[in-house]
N, C-alpha and C positions, 0 to 999 in steps of 0.2 A: 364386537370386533369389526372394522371397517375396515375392507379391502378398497381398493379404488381403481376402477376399469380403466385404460385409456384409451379406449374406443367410446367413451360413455354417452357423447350425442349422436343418436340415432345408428350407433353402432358404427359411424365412420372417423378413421384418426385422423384423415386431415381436419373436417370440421371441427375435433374434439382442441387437435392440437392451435388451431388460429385462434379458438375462444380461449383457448388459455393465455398465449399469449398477452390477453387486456389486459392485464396487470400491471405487466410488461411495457405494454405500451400506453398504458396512462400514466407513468412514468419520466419513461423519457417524453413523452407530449408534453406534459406538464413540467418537467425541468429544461428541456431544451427550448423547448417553443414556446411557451407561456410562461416562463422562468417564476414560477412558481416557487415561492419557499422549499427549501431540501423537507423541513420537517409536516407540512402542507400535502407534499408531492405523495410523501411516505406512508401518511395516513390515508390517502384518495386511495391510490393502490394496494395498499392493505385492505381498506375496505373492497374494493371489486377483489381483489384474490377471496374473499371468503364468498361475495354471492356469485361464484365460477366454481369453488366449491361444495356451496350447500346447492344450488341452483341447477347446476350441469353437470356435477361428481355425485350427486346425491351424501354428501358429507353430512352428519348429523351437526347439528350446529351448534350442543355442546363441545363435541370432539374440533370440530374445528375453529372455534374460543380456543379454547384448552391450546391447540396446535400455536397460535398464534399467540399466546402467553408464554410459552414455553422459547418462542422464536424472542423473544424480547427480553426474560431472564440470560438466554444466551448470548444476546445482543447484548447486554451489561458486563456481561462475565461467562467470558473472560474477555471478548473484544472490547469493550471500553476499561473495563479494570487496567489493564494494561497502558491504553494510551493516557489516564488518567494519572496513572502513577506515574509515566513518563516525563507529563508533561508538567509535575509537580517539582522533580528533580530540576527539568529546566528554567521554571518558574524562581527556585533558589539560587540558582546562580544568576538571575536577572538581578533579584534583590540584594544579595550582595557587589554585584557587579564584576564576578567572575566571567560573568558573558560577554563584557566589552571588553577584557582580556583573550579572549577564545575568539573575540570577532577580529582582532586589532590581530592577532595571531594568522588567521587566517588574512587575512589580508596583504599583510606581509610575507609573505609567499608568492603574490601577483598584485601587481595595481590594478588587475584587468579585470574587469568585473564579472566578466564573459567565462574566464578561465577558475575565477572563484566560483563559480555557480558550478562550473563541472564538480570543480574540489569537494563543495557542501550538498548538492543537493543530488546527483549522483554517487559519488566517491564515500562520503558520511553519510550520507543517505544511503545507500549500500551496507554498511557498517547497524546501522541503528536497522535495520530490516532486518539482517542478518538475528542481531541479538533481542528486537522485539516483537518483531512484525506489526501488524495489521496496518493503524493509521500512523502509528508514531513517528516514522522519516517524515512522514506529510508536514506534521504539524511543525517539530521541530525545525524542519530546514529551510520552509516555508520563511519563521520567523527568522531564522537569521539570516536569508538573503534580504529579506528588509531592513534589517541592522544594519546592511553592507551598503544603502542605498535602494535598491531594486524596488519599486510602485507595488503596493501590496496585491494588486491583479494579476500580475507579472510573476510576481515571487510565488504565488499559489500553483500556477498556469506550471513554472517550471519545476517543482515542485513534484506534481500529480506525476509528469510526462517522467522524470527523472525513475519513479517510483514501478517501475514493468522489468526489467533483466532481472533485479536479483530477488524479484517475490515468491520464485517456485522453488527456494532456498532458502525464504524469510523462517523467523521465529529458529533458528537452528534445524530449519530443513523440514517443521514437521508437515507440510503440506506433501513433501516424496513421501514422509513415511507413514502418512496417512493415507496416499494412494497404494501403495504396498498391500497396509493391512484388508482394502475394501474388494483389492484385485485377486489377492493373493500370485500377486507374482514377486517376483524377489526384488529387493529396494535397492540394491543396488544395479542392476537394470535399469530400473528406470531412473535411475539418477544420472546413469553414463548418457542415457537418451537423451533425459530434458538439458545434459550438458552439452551433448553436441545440437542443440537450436536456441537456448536461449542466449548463449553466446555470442551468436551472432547478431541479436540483438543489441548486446552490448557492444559490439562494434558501433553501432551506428546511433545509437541513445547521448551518449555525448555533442554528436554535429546539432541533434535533434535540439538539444536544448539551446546552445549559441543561438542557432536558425531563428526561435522564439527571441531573444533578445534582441537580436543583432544581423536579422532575415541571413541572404546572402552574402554579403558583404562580410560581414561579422566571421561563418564557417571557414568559407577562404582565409580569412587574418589568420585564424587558431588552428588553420587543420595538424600542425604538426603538433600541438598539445593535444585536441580533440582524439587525433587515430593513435598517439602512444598509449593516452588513458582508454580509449576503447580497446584497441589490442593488448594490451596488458592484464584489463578484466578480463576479456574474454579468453584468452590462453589459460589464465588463472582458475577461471569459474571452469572451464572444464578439466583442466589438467589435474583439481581438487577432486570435481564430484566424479571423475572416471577413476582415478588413480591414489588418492590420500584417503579422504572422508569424506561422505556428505553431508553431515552437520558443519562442518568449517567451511564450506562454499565457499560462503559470501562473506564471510568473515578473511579467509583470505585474499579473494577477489578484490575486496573492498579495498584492503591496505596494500596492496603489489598495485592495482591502477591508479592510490594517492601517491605511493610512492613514487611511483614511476614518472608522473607531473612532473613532480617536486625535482626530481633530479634532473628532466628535458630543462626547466626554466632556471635550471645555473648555468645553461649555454646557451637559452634561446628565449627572446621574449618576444611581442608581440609589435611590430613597426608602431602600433599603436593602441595606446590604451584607452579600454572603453568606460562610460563612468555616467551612469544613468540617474537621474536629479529624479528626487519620490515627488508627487504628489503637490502641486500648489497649495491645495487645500488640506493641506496635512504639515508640509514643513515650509512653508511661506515662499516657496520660490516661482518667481513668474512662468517656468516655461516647464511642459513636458516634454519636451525635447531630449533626447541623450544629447552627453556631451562625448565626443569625441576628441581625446585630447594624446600629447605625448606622454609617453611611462613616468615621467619626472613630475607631472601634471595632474596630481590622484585628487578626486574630490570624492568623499564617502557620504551619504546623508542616509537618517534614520528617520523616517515618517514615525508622528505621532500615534498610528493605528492601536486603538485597540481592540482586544482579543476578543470577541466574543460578545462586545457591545460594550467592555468594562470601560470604567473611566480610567484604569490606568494604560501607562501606554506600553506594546510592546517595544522590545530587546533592554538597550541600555541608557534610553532618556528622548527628551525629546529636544527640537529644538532646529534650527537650521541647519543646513547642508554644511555651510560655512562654519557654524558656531561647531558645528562638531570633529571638524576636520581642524580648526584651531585647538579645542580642546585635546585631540589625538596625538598632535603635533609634540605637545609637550610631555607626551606619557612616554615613560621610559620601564616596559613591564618585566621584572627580574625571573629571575628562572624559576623562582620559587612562587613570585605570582601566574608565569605560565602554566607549573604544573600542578595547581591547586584547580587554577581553569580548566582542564583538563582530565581532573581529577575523577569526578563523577562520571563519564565514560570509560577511563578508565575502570572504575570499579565495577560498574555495569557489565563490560567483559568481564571482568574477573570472577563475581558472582553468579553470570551466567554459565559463565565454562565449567568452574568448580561444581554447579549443578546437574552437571554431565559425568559426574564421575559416578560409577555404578550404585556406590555403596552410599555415595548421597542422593541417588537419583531415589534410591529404594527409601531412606530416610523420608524426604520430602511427600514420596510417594504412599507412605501407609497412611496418613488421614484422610486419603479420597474415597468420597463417599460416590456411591453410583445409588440412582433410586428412581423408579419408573414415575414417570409425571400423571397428577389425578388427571382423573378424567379421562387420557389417552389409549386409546385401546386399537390398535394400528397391525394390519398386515400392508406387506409388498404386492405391487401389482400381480407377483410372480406368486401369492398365496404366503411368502414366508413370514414369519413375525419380526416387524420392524424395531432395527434399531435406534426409531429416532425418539418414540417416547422416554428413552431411559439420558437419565441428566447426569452429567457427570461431577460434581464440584471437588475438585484437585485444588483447594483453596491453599495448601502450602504450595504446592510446587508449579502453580499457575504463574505465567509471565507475571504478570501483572501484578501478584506478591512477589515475587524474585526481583522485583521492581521497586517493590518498596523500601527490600532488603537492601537493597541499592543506595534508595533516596537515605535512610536511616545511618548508613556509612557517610555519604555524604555530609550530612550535616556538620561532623568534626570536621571533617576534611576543608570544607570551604570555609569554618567558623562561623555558621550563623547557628544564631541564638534556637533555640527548641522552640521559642514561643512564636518566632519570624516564619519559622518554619510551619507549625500547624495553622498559623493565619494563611501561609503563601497553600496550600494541602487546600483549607476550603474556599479561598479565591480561585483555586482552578477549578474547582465543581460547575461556581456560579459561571467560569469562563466558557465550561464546553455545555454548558445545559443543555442548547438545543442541539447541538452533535450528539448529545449522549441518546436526548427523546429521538433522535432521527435514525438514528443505528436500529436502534429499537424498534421504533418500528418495521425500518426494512426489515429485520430479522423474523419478526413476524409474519411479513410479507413471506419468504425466503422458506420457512418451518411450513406455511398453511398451503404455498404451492408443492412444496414436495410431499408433506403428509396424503392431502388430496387426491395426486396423483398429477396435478399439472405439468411440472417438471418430465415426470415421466411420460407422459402424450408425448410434453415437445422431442426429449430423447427419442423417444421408440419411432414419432415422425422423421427424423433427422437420418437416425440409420436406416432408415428403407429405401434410403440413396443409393445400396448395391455400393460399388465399386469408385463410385465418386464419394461416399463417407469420407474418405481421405481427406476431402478438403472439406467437409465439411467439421469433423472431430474438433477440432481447435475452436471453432463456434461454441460449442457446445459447452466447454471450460469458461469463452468469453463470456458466453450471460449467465454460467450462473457464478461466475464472480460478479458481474454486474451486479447481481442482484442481493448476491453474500455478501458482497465487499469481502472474500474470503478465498485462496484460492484453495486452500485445507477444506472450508466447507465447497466450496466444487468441486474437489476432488472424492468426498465422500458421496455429493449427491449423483455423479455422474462416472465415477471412476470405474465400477462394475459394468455399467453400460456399455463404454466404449468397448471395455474386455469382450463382451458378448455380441454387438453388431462386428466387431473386428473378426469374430471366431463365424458370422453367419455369413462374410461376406468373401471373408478368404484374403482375410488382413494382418499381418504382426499385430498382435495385442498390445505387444506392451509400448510399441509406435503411439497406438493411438489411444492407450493411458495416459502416456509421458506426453500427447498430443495438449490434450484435458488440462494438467498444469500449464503447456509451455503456451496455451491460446489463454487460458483463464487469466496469467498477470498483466493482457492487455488488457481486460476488463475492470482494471482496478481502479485506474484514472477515470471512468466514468459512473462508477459504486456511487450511490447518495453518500453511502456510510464517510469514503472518502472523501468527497466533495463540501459535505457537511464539516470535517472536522479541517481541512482547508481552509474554508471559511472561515469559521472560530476560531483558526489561530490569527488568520491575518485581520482579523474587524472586519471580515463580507456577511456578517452572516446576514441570510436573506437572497445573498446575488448567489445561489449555488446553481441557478441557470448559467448565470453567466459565466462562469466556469466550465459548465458543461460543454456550451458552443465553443471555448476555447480548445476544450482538449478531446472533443468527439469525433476531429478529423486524423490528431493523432494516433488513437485509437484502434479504428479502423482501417486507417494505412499499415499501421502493424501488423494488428489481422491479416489483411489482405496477404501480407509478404509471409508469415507464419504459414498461411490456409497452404499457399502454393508451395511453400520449403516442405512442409510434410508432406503433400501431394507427392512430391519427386523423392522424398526419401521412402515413399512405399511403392515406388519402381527404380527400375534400375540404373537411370537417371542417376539417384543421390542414395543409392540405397548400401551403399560403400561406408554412405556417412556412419551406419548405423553397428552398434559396438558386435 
């Protein structure tokens, strides 16, 4: 049985805690600054995580194998299971062409490309977090703001950033109700918590992504789209998790801030419409330039990028800017081809929700199997017997099958053939390969730090900050979502923690639980896990650096304003805010 000190170098925690850290930081060294392949990066620091374990935790080096297989089974399943199947359903309506229906839909709602991007990669990105979490808003909305035109660098960039307000509410909320069970404080608590800070967030997440498009210039054109869809969410997103449900968040959140667009833009559109040409070397046009033109003046272009390195192309074809906005011109899509487009989200809710009903929830729930992982044989720093060796497979009632459930509905729905179908099922495999090896590895990474006890150094360093913890608690979610790509898995690895420095230090506990989620879904946008499958949807894979520098500023400026908003809500400054 390994227990894991976190004093273990020479008996001092700071030293204990900066060695642990390498992992950590040959990570982002190597994705930010040496832009280092995602799946490269993944395995370098999976490797130093284990000799900082077997070396300076004294870990036995089968147990921490074992740890870091068990991080990678996980990392498959259920986190890739899930965007796998996600991104197969999407994959089907490429092939039939239900997508250029759903793009040409969206589209016509704004000319403005600026105003679309809020619509899909916030507002449906919201929606698709809500019903599947982890990567799947990434990958999906990624791809269709490049359908709508947007430079597949651009479309990822806004994408990741979009992807932080409704993550501590993703998957049907289970990241709150997995802090719950680790804290044991009551879930709805901290749901009213992380409703009064992540909302605020979503104020200002919509200007954030314009900004990206269209700097200054661009936020000024939109703000009266920009602050209806952020205040809309944001009332929504907490008026839900304080007062209705908090499995419906973001589910409601999502659809009150689409709506809410949708309705501003029958009185108000934008002096001018913005309209961004992809790629030269993708859809043949000479200039990366945006075009800035009048609402009456729409040009849409679809780069031929493909997913993942495939030779086929994403969204709904390839071809010129022009050739495509001729081709659109003459499409005249019936109600009955909008709501087949349509359809598969559709059902996706619907089989999600119904999966919530008790007596289905128990159904789905009797074939999960729980069973301790070989080899592992693991106590807590604190002496207790750890719950990380024990694996769960919830193989019926796992996103990721309730997904497939999903894709399987679909199929009648949009009318493709069963055998269009299982070719489109393993061209998505080949598409996310190295997103899948890279998840994977981090998660091993991820398992061999907490097993070892690394994680827990940095925790137990962190809270010895006395009375400034405050701001530092939301760090604490931030990396190890970083490093989870999970805010469910940070909220497990760290959610006890906070309880305890908060209890030694003479802090609301459950401030700085609901802290742990509401800092952890900044950490998302800079996850390999997420970066990786980024990539892979939009044809970068390889430039997962590159992404990185784009959105490590956003990041962190979130952070920052996060760190300080909890600060003041554990004095009496904003401590009003608190339910």
């Amino acid at each position: 049985m390994f227990r894991p000190v976190t004093d273990a170098l020479a008996g001092s925690l700071t030293l204990t805690a900066l060695v642990a850290l390498l992992p950590l930081l040959t990570l982002f060294l190597l994705l930010g600054v040496l832009r280092i392949a995602a799946w490269k990066a993944a395995v370098a620091s999976l490797v130093m995580s284990l000799l900082v374990a077997v070396i300076v935790y004294s870990m036995p080096v089968g147990q921490a194998a074992m740890a870091g297989l068990e991080g990678a089974a996980f990392g498959f399943f259920p986190i890739m299971w899930v965007v796998i199947n996600a991104i197969w359903v999407y994959n089907m309506t490429v092939v039939t062409g239900h997508f250029d229906v759903l793009r040409r839909s969206f589209a016509r709602i704004s000319d403005d490309q600026r105003i679309q991007a809020v619509i899909i990669a916030f507002c449906f990105g919201a929606l698709l977090e809500a019903l599947a979490g982890f990567g799947t808003p990434v990958a999906i909305t990624s791809v269709m703001l490049i359908a709508l035109g947007f430079r597949p660098i651009k479309a990822a960039t806004v994408a990741l950033v979009a992807n932080t307000a409704p993550v501590a509410f993703g998957a049907l909320a289970v990241p709150i109700t997995t802090l719950a069970q680790v804290t044991g404080l009551p879930e709805h608590e901290l749901a009213s918590i992380v409703g009064r800070q992540t909302p605020i967030l979503g104020l200002f997440v919509p200007m954030a992504l314009v900004f990206i498009i269209d700097r200054g210039r661009g936020v000024r054109a939109t703000l009266p789209a920009t602050l209806t869809c952020g205040i809309a969410f944001a009332v929504a997103q907490f008026a839900t998790s304080n007062y209705l449900s908090t499995q419906l968040t973001d589910i409601v959140a999502s659809l009150v801030g689409a709506a809410a667009v949708v309705l501003l833009l029958r009185f108000w559109q934008p002096a001018q419409s913005y309209v961004e040409i992809g790629e030269p070397e993708l859809v043949g046009v000479g200039t990366r330039e945006p075009l800035h033109a009048h609402a009456s003046h729409v040009v849409e272009g679809v780069p031929a990028a493909s997913v993942g390195g495939s030779d086929h192309p994403v969204g709904p074809g390839t071809g010129s800017v022009e050739d495509l906005a001729a081709r659109d011109a003459d499409r005249h899509d019936s109600r009955a081809d909008v709501l087949r487009a349509y359809a598969p989200y559709l059902l996706i809710i619907v089989v999600f929700s119904v999966s919530q009903i008790p007596a289905v929830a128990h159904l789905l729930g009797a074939p999960t199997k729980s069973f301790q992982w070989p080899g592992l044989h693991l106590q807590t720093p604190s002496g207790k017997t750890s719950t990380l060796p024990t694996f769960k497979l919830n193989w019926l009632a796992a996103a990721g099958t309730l997904m497939i459930i999903s894709g399987l509905l679909t199929i009648p729905a949009i009318g493709i053939s069963w055998g269009k179908a299982v070719k489109a099922y393993g061209e998505t495999y080949r598409q996310l390969g190295a997103a899948i090896f890279t998840v994977m590895a981090v998660l091993g990474l991820a398992y061999v730090m907490n097993a070892s006890g690394q994680t827990a150094s940095l925790g137990a360093w962190l809270a010895g900050a006395g009375s400034a913890f405050a701001i530092l608690s939301p760090i604490l979610g931030w990396i190890g979502v970083a490093v989870t790509g999970s805010d469910t898995s940070s909220n497990s690895l760290f959610g006890a923690l906070q309880v305890a420095a908060a209890k030694d230090v003479g802090l609301p506990p459950a401030l700085m639980a609901a802290a742990n989620s509401s800092g952890g879904v900044l950490g998302k946008m800079i996850s390999p896990q997420n970066l990786a499958i980024a990539a892979a949807a939009v044809g970068l894979t390889g430039r997962e650096g590159d992404l990185f520098r784009r959105v490590i500023g956003w990041s962190l400026g979130f952070l920052v304003f996060m760190c300080v908003l909890v600060y003041l809500q554990s004095t009496p400054v904003l401590s009003w805010m608190l339910p």
